[in-house]
C-alpha positions as CSV (number, residue, x, y, z in Angstrom):
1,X,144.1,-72.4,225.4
2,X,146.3,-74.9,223.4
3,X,149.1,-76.5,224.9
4,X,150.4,-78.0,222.1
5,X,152.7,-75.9,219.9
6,X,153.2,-75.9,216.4
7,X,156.3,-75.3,214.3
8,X,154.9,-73.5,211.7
9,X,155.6,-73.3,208.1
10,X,159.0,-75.3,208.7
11,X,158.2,-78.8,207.5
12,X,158.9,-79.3,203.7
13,X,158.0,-83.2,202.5
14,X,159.8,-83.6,198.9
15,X,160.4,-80.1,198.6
16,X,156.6,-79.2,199.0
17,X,155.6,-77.2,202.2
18,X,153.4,-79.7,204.0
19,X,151.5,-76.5,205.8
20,X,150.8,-75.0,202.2
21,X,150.4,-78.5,200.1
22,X,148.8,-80.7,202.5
23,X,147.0,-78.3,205.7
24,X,149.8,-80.2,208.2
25,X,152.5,-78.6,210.6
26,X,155.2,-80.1,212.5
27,X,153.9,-80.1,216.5
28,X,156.6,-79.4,219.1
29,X,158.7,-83.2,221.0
30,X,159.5,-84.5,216.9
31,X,162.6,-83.0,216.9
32,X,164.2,-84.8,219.8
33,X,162.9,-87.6,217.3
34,X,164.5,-86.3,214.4
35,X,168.1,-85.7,215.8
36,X,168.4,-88.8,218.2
37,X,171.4,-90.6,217.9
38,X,170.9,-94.1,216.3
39,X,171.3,-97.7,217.7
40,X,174.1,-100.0,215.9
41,X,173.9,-103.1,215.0
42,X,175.9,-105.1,217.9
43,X,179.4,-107.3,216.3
44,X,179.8,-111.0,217.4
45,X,180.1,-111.1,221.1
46,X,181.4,-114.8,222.7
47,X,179.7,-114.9,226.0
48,X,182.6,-116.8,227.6
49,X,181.0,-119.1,230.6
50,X,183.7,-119.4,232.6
51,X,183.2,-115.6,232.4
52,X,183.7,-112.5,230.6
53,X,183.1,-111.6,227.4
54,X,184.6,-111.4,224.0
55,X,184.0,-108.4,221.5
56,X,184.6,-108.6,217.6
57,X,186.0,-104.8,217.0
58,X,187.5,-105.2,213.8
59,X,184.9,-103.1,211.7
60,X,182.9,-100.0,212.4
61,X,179.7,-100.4,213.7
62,X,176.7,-100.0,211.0
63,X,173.6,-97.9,212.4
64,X,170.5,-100.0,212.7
65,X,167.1,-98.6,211.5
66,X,165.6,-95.7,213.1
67,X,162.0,-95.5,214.1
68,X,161.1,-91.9,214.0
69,X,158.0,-90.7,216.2
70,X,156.7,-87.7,214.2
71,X,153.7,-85.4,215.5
72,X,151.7,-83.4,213.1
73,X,148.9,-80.7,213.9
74,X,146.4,-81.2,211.1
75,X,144.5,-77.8,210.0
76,X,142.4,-79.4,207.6
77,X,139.6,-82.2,207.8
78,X,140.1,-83.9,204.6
79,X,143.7,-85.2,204.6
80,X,143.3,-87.5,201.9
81,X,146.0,-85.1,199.7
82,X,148.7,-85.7,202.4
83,X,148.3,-89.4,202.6
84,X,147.8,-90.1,199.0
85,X,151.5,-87.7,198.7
86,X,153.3,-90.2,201.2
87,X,152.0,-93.3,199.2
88,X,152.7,-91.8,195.9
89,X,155.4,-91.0,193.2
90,X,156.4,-94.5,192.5
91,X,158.5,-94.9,196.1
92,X,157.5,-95.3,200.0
93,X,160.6,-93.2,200.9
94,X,160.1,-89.7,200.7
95,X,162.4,-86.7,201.9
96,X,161.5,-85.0,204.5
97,X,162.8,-81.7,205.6
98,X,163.3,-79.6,208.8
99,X,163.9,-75.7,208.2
100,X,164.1,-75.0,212.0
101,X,167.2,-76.8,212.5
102,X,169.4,-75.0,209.9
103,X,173.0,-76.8,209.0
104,X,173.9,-73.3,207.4
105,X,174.3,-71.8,203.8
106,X,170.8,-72.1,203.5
107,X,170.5,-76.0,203.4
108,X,168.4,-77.8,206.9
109,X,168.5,-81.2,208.6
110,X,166.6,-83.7,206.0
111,X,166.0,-87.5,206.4
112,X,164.7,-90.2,203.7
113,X,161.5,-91.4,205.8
114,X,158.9,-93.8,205.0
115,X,155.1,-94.2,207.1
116,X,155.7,-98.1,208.5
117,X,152.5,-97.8,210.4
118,X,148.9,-96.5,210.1
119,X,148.6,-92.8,211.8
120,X,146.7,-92.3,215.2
121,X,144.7,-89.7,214.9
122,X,143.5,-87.9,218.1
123,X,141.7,-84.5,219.4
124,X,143.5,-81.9,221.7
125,X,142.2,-78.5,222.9
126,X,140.4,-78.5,219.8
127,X,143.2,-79.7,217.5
128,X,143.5,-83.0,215.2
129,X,146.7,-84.5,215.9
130,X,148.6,-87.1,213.9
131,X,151.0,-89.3,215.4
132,X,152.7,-91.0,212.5
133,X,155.7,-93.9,212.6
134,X,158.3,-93.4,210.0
135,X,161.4,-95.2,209.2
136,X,164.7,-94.0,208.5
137,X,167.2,-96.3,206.6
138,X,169.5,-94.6,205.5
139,X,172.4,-93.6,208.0
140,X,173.1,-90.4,209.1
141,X,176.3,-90.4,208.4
142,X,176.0,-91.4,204.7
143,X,178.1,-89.0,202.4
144,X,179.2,-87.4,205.4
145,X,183.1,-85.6,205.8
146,X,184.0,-85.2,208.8
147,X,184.6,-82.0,210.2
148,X,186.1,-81.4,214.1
149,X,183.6,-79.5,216.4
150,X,184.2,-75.7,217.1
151,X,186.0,-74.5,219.8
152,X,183.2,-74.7,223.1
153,X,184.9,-72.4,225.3
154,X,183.2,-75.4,228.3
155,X,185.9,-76.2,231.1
156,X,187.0,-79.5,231.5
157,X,184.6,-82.0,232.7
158,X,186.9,-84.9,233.8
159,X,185.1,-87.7,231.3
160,X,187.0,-88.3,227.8
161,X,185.9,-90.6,225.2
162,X,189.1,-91.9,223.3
163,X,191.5,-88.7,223.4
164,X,189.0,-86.0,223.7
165,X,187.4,-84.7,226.9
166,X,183.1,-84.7,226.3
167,X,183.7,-80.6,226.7
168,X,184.7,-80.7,223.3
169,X,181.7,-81.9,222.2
170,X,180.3,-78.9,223.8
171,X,179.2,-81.0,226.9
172,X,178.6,-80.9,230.3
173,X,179.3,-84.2,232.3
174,X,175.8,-85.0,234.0
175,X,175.7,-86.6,237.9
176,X,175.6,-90.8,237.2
177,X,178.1,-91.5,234.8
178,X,180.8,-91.9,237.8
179,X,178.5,-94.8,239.2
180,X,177.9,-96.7,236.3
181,X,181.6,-96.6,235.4
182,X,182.3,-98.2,238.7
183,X,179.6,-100.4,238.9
184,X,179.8,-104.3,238.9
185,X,179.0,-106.9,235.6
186,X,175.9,-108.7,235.7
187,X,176.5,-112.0,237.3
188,X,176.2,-115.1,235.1
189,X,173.7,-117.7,236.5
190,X,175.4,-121.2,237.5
191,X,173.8,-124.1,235.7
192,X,170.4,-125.4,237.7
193,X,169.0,-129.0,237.5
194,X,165.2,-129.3,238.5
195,X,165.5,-132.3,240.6
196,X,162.5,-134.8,240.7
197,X,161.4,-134.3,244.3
198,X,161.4,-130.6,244.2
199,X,163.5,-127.5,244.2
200,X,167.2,-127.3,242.1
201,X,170.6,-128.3,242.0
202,X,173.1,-125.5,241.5
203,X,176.8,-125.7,240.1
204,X,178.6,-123.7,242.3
205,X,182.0,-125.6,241.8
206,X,183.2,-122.2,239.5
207,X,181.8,-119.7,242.3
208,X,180.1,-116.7,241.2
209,X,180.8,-115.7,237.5
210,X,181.1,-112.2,235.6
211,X,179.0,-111.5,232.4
212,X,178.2,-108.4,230.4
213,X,178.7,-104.5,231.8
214,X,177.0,-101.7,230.2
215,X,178.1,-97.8,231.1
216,X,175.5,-95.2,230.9
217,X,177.3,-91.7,230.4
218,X,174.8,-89.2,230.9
219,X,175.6,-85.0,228.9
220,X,174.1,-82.1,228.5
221,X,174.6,-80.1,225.1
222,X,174.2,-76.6,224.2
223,X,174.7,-74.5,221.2
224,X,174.2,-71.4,220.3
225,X,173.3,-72.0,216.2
226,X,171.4,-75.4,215.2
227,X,174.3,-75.5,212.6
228,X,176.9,-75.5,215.5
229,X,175.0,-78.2,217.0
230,X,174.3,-80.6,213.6
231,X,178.2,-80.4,213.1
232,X,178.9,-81.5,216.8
233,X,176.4,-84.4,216.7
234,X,177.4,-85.5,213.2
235,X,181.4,-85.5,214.4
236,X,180.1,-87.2,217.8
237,X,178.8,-90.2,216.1
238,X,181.4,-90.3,213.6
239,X,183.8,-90.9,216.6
240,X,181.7,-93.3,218.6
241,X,181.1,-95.6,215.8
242,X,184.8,-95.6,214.6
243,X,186.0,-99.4,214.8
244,X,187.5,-100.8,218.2
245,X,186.6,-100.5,221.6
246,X,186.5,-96.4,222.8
247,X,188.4,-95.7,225.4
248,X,186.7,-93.9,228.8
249,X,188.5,-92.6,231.3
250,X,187.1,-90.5,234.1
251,X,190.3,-88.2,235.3
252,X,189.5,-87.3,239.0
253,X,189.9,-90.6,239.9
254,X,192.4,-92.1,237.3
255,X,189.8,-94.6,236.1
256,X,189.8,-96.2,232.5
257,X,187.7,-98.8,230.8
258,X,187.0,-99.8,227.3
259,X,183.9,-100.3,225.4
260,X,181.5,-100.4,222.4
261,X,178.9,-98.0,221.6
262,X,175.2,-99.9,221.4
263,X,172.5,-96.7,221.5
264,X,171.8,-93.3,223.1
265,X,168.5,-91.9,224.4
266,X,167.2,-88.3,223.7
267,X,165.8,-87.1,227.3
268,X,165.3,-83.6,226.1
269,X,165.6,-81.5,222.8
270,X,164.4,-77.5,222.9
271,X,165.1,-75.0,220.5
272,X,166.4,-71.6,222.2
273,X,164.4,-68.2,221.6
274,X,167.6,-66.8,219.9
275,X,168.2,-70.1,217.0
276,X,170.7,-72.0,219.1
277,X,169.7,-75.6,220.9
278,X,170.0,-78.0,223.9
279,X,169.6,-81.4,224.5
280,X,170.3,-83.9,227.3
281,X,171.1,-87.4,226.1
282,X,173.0,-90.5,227.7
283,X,175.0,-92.5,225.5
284,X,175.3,-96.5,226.3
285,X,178.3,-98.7,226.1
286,X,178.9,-102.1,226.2
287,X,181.9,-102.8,228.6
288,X,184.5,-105.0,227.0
289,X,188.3,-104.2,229.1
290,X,189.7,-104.7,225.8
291,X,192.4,-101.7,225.2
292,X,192.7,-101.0,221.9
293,X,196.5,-99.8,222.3
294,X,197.1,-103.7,223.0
């Protein structure tokens, strides 16, 4: 008995079914793939050494490239039709689209990908599987207007990013963000001299020293319609990414720091017998106790 599962007939590469055209179906763990929030390229950061740091917040931050981890179940031997497809039509990018996660009115989720990387082709319970690295350059925000998140019906979970609590977002607050609000920067290393005869020579004159912070908040998301969920994760990145430093405060205990988005991590992405979604995901910040109200 298989244990991996196919999507089905829900892949569509340049308008073209892939299952019809090509003898390929999307396998089940791409989506997480698909949806997952993008890195940003960092701003200029002054690494003071007589500690702290120094952020440049002026602009918004630009997504970086996306490397997209895509799993296919072949149902064909000769392939040489699919490939040919992704090399063809004068252009390495090629649009690639995702009918089970429906935005509504009839459109789906769709990226501009491109195959960076040979395939790795392997056997599973009697199934050829592609594993195939594709890059996405465009940013998932391009063209986009934003649009407020529906009303969740969630209770307060006690963790806001800038004005709004992460219920909003139709989240739940997941145990470890507390900690890593509270914890400590990294500490700086003093300058060492190797001395001749053995061993170092420290600079301790300054004491210890503070250096970079990072804040891992850690949510769970669930929607009830894919289209619910695109419009949520579309307005959450669209407010992450805004210019300056966000604001996080944890109410239950009155605590507030600043800081600049860097990346998220997808952790787990499942599609819901009845069309809706959920995902958990931790969202990483780079601590900068620079308020943008000052």
């Amino acid at each position: 008995m298989s244990t991996t599962v196919t999507y089905g007939d829900t892949l569509y590469i340049d308008g073209v079914s892939a299952r019809t055209a090509y003898g390929v179906s999307l396998a089940e763990g791409s989506l997480a793939q698909v949806v997952a929030l993008p890195a940003v390229r960092m701003p200029a950061v002054n690494d003071w050494r007589d500690g702290g740091i120094e952020v440049d917040t002026a602009e918004a931050l630009p997504e970086d490239v996306r490397r997209v981890q895509v799993r296919l179940i072949a149902h064909r031997s000769d392939l040489s039709d699919f490939f040919g497809a992704l090399a063809d039509g004068g252009t390495s990018v090629h649009t690639w689209q995702f009918r089970q996660l429906s935005t509504g009115s009839g459109t789906y989720v769709e990226r501009p990908l491109r195959l960076v990387a040979m395939p790795q082709v392997s056997r599973h319970d009697a199934l050829t599987i592609l594993s195939l690295t594709l890059e996405d350059d465009t940013p998932l925000l391009q063209g986009y207007t934003y649009a407020a998140p529906t009303a969740s019906g969630l209770p307060v979970q006690g963790l806001s990013i800038d004005s709004h609590d992460v219920s909003w977002y139709h989240c739940q607050l997941l145990a470890g963000t507390r900690d890593a609000m509270y914890k400590a920067p990294d500490a700086k290393q003093n300058l060492t001299a190797a001395l001749p005869s053995g061993g170092a020579q420290y600079d301790a004159a300054g004491g210890l020293l503070y250096g970079r912070k990072t804040a891992r908040v850690q949510l769970l998301m669930r929607h009830g319609t894919t289209a619910a969920f695109w419009r949520c994760w579309q307005a959450l990145l669209y407010n992450i990414t805004r210019s300056g430093p966000r604001t996080l405060t944890y109410a239950p205990e009155s605590l507030t720091v600043h800081g600049i988005y860097t990346g998220a991590a997808m952790s787990v992405f499942h599609l819901t017998p009845f069309g809706g979604c959920m995902c958990r995901f931790s969202l990483d910040f780079l601590i900068t106790d620079q308020d943008p109200a000052q």
